[in-house]
C-alpha positions in Angstrom: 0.0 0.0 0.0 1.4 3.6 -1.3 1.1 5.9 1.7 -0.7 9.0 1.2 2.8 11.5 1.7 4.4 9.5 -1.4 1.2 10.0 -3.7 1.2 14.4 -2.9 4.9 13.8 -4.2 3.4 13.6 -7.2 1.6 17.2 -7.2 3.3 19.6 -9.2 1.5 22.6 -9.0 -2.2 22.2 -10.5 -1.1 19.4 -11.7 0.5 15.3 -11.5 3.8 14.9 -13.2 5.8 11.8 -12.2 8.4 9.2 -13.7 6.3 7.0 -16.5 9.4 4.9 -17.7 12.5 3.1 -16.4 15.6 4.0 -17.9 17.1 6.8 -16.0 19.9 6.1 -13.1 18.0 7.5 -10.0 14.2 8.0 -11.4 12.2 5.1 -10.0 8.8 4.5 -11.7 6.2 6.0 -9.4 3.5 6.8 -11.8 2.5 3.6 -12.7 -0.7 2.4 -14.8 -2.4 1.4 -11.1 -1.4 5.3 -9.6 -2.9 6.6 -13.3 -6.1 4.3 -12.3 -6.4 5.5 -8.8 -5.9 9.0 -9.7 -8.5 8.9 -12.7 -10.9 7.9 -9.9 -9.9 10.6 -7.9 -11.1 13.2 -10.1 -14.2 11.8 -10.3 -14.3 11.7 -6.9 -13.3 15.5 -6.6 -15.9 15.8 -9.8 -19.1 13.7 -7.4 -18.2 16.1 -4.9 -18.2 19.6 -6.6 -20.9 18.4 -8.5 -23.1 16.5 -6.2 -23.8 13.8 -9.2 -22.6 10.6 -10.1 -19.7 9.7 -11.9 -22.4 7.2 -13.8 -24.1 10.8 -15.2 -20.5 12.2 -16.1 -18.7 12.3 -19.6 -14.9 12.5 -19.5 -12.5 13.0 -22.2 -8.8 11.5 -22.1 -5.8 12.8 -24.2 -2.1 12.7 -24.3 1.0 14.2 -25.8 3.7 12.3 -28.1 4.8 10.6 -25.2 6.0 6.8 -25.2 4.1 5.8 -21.9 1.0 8.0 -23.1 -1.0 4.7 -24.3 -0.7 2.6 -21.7 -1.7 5.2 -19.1 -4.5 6.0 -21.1 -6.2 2.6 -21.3 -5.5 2.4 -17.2 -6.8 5.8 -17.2 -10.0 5.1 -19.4 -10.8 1.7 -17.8 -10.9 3.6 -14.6 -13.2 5.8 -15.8 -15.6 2.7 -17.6 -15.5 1.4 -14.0 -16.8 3.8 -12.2 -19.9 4.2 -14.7 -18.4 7.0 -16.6 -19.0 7.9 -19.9 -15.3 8.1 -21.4 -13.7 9.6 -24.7 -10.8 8.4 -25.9 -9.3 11.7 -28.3 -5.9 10.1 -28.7 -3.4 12.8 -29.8 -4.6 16.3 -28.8 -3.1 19.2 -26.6 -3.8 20.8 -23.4 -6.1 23.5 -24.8 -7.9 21.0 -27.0 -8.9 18.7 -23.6 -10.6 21.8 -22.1 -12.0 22.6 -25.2 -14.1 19.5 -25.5 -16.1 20.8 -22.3 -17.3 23.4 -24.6 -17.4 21.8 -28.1 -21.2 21.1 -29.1 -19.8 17.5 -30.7 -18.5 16.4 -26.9 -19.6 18.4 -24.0 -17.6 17.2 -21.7 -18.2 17.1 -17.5 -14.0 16.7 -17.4 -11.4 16.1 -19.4 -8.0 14.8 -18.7 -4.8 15.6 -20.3 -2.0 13.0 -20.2 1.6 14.6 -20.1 4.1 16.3 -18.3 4.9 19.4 -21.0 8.7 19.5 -21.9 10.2 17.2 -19.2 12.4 14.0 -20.2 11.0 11.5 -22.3 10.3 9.0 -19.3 8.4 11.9 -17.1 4.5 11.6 -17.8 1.8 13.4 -15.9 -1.9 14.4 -16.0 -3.7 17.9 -16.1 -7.2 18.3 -15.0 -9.7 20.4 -16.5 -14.0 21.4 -15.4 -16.2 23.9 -16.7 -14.1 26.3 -15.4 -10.7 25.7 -16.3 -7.6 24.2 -14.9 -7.7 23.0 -11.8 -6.3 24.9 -9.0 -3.5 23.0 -6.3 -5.6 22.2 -3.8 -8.0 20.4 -5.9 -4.9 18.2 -6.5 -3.8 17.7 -3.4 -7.7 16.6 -2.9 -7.3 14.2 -6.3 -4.2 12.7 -4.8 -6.2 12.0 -1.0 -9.1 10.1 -2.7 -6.2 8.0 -5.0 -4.2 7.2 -1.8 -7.9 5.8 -0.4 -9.3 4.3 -2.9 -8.8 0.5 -4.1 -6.8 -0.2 -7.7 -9.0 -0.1 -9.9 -10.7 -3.4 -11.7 -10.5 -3.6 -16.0 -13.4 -2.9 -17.7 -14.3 -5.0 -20.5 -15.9 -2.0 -21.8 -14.2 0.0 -24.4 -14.2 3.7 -24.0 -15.7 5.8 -27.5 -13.0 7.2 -30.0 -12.9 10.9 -31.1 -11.1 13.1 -33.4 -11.0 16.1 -31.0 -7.8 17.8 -32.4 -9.5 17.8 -35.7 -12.7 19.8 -34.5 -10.4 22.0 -32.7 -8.2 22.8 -35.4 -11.9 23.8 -37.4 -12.2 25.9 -34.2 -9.1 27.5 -35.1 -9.3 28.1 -38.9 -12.5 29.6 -37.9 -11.0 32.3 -35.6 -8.1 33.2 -38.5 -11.0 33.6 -41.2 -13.3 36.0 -38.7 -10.0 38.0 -37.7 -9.5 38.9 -41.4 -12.9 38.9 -42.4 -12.1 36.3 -45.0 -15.1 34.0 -46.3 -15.5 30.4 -45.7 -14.0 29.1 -49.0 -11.3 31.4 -49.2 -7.4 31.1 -48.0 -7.0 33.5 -46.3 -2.9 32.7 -45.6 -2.5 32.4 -49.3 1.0 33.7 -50.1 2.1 33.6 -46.6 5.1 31.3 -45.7 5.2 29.5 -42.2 7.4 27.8 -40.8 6.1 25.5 -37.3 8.3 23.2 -35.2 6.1 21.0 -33.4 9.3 19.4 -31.5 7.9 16.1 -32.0 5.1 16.9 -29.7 1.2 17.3 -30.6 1.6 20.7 -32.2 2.2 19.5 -35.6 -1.5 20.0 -36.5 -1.2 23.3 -36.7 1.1 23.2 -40.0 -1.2 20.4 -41.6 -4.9 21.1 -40.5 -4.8 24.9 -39.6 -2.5 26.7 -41.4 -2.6 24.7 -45.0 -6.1 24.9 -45.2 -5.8 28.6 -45.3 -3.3 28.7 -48.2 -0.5 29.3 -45.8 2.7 28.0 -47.7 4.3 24.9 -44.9 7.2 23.5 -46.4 9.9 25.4 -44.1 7.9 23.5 -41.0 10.2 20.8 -39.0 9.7 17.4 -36.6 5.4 18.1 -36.8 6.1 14.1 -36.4 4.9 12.9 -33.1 7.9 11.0 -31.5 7.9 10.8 -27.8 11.8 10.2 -27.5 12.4 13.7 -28.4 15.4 13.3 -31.0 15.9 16.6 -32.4 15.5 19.5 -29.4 13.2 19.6 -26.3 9.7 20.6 -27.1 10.4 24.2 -25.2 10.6 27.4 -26.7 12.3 28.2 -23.8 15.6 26.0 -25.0 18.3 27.4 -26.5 18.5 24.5 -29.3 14.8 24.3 -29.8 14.5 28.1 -30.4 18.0 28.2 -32.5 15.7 25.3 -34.6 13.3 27.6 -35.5 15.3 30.3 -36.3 17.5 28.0 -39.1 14.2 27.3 -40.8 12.7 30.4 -40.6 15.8 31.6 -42.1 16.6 28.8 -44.5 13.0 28.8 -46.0 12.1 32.5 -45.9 9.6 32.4 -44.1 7.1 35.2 -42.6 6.5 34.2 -39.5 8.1 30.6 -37.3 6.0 29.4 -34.5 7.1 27.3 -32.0 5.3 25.1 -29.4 5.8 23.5 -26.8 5.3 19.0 -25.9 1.8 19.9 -25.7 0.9 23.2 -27.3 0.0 25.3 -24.2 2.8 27.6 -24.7 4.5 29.3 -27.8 6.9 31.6 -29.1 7.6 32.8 -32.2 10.6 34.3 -35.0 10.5 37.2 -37.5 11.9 36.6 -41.3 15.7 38.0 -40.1 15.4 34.8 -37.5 14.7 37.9 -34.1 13.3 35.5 -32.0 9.8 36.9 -29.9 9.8 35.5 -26.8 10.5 35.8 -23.5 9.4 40.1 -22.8 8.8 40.4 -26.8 6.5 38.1 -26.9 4.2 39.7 -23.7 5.0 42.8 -26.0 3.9 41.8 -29.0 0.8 40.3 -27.9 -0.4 43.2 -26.0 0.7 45.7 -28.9 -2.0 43.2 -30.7 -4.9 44.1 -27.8 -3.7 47.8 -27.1 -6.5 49.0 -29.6 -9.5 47.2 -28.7 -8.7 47.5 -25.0 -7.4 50.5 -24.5 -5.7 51.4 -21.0 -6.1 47.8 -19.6 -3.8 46.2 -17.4 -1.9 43.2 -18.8 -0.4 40.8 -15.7 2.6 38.9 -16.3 5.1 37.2 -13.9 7.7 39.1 -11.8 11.0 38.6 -13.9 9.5 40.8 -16.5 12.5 43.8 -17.2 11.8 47.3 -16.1 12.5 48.1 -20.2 8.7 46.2 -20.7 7.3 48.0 -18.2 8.3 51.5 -20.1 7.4 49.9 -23.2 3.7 48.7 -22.6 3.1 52.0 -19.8 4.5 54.5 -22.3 3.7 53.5 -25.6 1.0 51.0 -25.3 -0.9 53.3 -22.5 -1.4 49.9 -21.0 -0.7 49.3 -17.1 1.9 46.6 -16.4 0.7 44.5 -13.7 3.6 42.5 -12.3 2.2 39.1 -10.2 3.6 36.0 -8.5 5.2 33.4 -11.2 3.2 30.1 -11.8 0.5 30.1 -15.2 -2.5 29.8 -12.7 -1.0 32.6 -10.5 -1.0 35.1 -13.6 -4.7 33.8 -14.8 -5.9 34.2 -11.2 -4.8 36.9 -10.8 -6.4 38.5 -14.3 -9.8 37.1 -13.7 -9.6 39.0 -10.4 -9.1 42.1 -12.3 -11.6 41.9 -14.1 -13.9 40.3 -11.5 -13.5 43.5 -9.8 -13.8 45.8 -13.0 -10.5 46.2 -14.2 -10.1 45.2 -17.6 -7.2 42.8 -18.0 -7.1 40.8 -21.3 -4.1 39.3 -20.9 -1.9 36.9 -18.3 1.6 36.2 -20.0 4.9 34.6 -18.3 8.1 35.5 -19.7 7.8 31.0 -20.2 5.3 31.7 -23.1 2.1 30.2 -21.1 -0.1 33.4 -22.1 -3.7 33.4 -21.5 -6.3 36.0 -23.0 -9.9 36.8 -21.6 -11.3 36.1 -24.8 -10.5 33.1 -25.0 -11.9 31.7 -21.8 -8.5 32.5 -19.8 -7.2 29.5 -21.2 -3.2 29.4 -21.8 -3.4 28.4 -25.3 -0.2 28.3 -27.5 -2.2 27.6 -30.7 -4.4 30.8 -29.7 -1.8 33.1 -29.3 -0.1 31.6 -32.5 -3.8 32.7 -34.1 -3.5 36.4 -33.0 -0.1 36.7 -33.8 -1.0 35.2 -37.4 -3.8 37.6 -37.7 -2.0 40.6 -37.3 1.3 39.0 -39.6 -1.5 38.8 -42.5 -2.8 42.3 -42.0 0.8 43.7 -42.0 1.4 41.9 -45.0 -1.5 43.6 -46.6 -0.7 47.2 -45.6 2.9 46.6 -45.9 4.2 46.8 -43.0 6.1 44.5 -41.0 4.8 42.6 -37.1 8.0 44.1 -35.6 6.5 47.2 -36.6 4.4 46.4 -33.4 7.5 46.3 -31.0 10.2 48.7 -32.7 10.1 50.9 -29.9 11.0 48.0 -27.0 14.1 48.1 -25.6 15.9 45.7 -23.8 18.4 45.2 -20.9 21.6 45.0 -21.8 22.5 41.8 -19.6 20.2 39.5 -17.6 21.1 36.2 -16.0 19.5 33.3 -13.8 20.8 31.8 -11.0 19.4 29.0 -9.1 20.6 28.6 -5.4 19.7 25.2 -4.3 18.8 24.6 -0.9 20.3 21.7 0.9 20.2 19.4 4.4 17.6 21.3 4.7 13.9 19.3 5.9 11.2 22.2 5.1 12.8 24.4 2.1 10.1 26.7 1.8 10.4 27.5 5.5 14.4 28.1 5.3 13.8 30.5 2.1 11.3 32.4 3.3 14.0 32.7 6.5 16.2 33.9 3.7 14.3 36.2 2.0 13.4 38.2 5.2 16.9 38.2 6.5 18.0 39.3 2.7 15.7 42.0 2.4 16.7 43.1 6.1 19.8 43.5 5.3 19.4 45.3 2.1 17.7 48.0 4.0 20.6 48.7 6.2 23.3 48.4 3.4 20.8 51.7 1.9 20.0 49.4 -1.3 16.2 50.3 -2.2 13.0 47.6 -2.5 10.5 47.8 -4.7 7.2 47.9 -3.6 5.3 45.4 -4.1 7.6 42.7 -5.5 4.4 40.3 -5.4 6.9 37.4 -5.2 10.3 37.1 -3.2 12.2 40.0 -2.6 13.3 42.6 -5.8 15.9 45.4 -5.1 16.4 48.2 -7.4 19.9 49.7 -8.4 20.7 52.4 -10.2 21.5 50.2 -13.2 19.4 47.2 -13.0 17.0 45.0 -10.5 17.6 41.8 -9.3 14.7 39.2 -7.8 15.6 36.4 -5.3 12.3 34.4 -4.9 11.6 30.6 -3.9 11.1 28.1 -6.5 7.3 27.3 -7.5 8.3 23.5 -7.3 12.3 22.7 -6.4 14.2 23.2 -3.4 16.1 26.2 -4.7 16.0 30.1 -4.8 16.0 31.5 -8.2 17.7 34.5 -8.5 17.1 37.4 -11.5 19.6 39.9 -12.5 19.1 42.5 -15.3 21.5 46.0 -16.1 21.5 48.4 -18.5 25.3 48.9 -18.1 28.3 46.3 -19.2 29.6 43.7 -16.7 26.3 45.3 -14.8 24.9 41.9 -14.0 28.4 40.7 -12.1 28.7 43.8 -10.2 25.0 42.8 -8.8 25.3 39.9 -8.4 28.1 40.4 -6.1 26.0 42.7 -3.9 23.4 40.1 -3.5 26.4 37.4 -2.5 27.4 39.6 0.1 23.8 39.4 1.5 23.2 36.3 1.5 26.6 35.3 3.9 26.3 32.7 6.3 23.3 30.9 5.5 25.0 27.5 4.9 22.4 25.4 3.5 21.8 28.0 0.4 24.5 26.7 -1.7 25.9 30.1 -4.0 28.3 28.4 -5.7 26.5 29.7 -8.9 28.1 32.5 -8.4 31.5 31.4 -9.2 30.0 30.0 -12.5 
């Protein structure tokens, strides 16, 4: 019997990410196809319960990523589900923002949906994210997911065999459909015609987006690479937050001419993008672009994004845009959280971004869509086209520090982490105070000093026993001159290991 403290291990967040697959030194299996089981029943437990009907009334829809372990946790998953009564839809290969859109589709209307993967991790990591009516769920409901699986018996096959459906290709419809109204282009016509796009789908899910959105429309594909699903990963790591995946996109944009390269992540719930000249928008460009693309139909909003965001964005979207840049605690469900609460309380915020890509727009049911964002940035490449301009037109006037770094400070010996960093963090901004180095106020998250030259953020990890540190300067050999001043703070605290520093 699994005892209930080794199932929360498997909470990452709002969601379950664990080791699918044998093969790495150190990385025992602990998501097995029995865990997948018990944890399939524990969202329908957490589903009874929020619902107050039975999982026998209840339709659930299960997909995966390109992953090697995906189809055998899904038929544990799915015979789980059959068990228990439920109505279950097996959508094979899909993406994150394709599961929650089967709530809403007419052709499934789903009670839940489950996806099955663990975004860019290793090929022998697997995981499972949970969607309801509305949205992703939040931590808690996971920890709840996990309590009912630690309970609940393994879970008997079903002879029955769930229902097959082709989700992805209903939401790549949904899609095409959003391209066409955005440039008021008629239901036969091809839009994209003349337009060259290059995608790299990283051998995740995202290659649909090259062969059922894009050349439908007219767009020209052939620059596109590894839209192959292959859950081994053997050209770059499904994250357009890798420097080899994003280096990727950049040779084909270039070697194709291409308008516009998209990249997406394993499972196409986050995205960044390169110009023809192979300028990569991610990162603070991207958050730029996209709200450079909102700016006019909602003016003077407020557009959250996570706290690494450079002071340069901040001028950029404050003084251009006439937006208000909302800084907030890192984490994709902190940033949507925090923009529905905006607007809850009438402050219009379209838009929750991290400088990782997850971006989520109000529109679009503050879902963090890759393929969406992709769609607006598409939009507003065609009209460009057409008026001859060019999308960097949209950020010319950004600037951008003129060195930033990371360094992770891992924590060890220590038994609570969290509890030891946040000791850190209020002896670090203690001491900053009476060394006459200035805070900003709020931070949201950690603690940020300002310098004359730059910022730098020392925060606790969402997920890892370590303490992230963010440097940016305006000024040459800036970032070391910093990050010197922070060493000197952070003396004698022996379990924070700063040997980054000497790096």
């Amino acid at each position: 019997m699994i005892a209930e403290k080794e199932w929360m291990k498997l909470q990452n967040g709002s969601d379950v990410r664990g080791v699918a697959m044998a093969g790495v030194a150190e990385e025992p299996v602990n998501l097995t196809e029995e865990v997948a089981g018990r944890i399939a029943g524990g969202f329908l437990d957490l589903l009874e319960e929020k619902s107050g009907r039975k999982a026998a009334k209840m339709t659930i829809a299960v997909g995966h990523d390109s992953r090697i372990s995906a189809p055998s946790l899904k038929r544990a998953i799915l015979s789980a589900l059959l068990s228990r009564g439920a109505r279950a839809l097996d959508c094979g290969l899909s993406s994150t923002p394709a599961m929650f859109m089967s709530i809403l589709f007419d052709e499934t209307k789903a009670d839940g949906s489950i996806m099955i993967t663990a975004s860019h991790l290793p090929y022998n990591r697997n995981g499972m994210k949970f969607f309801t009516e509305k949205g992703g769920l939040e931590a808690s409901d996971i920890k709840k997911i996990l309590s009912y699986a630690s309970k609940n018996p393994p879970v008997q096959g079903d002879e029955k065999e769930a229902e097959t459906f082709d989700l992805i290709a209903v939401y790549a419809a949904h899609l095409q459909k959003k391209i066409r109204e955005g440039l008021s282009a008629a239901p036969e016509e091809k839009p994209l015609a003349g337009m060259r796009i290059a995608v790299d789908a990283g051998n995740g899910s995202g290659g649909f987006f090259a062969t059922k959105v894009l050349a439908p429309l007219g767009a020209d594909t052939t620059g596109s690479r590894y839209l192959e699903p292959n859950g081994m990963f053997p050209n770059h790591i499904p994250n357009p937050e890798n420097r080899e995946a994003m280096t990727a996109i950049s040779r084909a944009v270039l070697e194709s001419h291409a308008d516009l390269g998209l990249i997406f992540d394993t499972d196409v719930d986050r995205m960044s993008a390169v110009l023809p000249t192979g300028e990569e928008i991610s990162r603070n460009a991207l958050i730029a672009m996209m709200a450079a693309i909102l700016a006019p139909e909602y003016p003077k909003s407020t557009i959250v994004t996570d706290s690494i965001t450079s002071d340069e964005l901040t001028d950029f979207l404050e003084n251009e845009l006439h937006l208000r840049h909302h800084r907030f605690k890192r984490g994709y469900k902190n940033v949507i959280n925090e923009c529905m609460r905006l607007n809850e309380e009438g402050t219009v915020s379209p838009l929750a971004i991290e400088t990782s890509g997850h971006g989520a727009l109000s529109e679009n049911y503050y879902l963090d869509d890759g393929a969406y964002l992709a769609v607006k940035l598409l939009i507003a490449a065609a009209k460009a086209k057409r008026e001859g301009r060019t999308l960097r037109s949209l950020i010319e006037k950004l600037a951008y520090p003129l060195e930033s770094r990371e360094y992770r400070l891992k924590i060890q010996g220590e038994e609570d982490a969290k509890d030891y960093a946040a000791n850190v963090l209020a002896a670090f901004a203690q001491r900053a105070k009476e060394n006459g180095i200035k805070l900003a106020e709020p931070s949201y998250e950690g603690v940020r000093l300002v310098f004359p030259d730059g910022w730098a953020l020392l925060r606790m990890s969402l997920h890892d026993p370590n303490m992230p540190l963010n440097i940016e300067s305006r000024e040459k050999g800036g970032v070391l001159a910093i990050a010197e001043k922070v060493r000197k703070l952070l003396e004698g605290f022996d379990s924070l290991d700063c040997s980054a520093f000497q790096k």
